[in-house]
N, C-alpha and C positions, 0 to 999 in steps of 0.2 A: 542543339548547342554543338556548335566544333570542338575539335580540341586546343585548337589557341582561343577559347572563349567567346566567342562570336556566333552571331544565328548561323545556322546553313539554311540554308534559299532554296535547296533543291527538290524540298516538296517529301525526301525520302526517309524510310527510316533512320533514324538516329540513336535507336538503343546502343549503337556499338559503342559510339563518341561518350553517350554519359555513361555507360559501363569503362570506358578510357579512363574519364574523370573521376569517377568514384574511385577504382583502382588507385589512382594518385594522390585523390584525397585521403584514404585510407594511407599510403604508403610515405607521406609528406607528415601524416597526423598523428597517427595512431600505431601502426606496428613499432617505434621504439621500444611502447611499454604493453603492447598488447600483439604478441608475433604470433599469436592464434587469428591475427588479421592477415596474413599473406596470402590466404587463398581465399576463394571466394565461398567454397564448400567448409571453409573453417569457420567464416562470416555467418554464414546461413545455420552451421552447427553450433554455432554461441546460443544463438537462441536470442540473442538481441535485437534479428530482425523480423520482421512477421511482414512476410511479401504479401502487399496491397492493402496496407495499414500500419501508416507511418505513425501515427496518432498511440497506438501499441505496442509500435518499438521502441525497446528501451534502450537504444541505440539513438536513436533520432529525438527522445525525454532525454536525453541527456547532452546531448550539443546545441539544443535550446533553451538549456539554464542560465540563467545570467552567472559571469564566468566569477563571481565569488564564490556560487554556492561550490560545498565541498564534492557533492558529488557529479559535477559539469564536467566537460571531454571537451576536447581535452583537456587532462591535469598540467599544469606547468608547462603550460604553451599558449600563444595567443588562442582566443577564440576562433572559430572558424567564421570565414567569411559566409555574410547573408545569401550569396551566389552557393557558394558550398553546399552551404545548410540547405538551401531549394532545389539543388541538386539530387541531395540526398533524401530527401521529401520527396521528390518524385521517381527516385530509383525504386524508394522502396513501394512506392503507390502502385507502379508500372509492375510489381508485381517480381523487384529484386532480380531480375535475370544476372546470369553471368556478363 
């Protein structure tokens, strides 16, 4: 994925582009009410993510709540889009790099 959202073609790595995205995701979603998200060593020091098992972050159980329940992410924001959320599913699958 690029970063204006479209494949890249060129066969290469792309960790940088969804590490771009996820950055943004976070910085569009989440640091208004959680600014222990600015970094990415703050990310990883939450304990919310457990790199190469999305399934056990409780970061990624929580932006796949249906956005009634109380405890869904974000709080008093739209939900994240399904692009987002698969994004962030595979950030953290791939093993959450910076």
């Amino acid at each position: 994925m690029s970063p204006d959202g479209g494949d890249s073609d060129d066969g290469g790595d792309n960790s940088s582009y969804v590490s771009l995205d996820i950055q943004e995701i976070f910085s569009l979603n989440c640091v208004q009410c959680h600014s222990s998200f600015e970094s990415y060593d703050q990310v990883i020091a939450s304990g919310l993510v457990v790199p190469g098992d999305a399934a056990s972050s409780e970061l990624y159980n929580r932006i796949t709540l249906p956005q009634n329940d109380p405890e869904s992410m974000p709080r008093n924001l739209p939900s994240l889009s399904n692009e987002n959320i698969e994004l962030i599913e595979t950030w953290i699958n791939e093993g959450a790099l910076p």
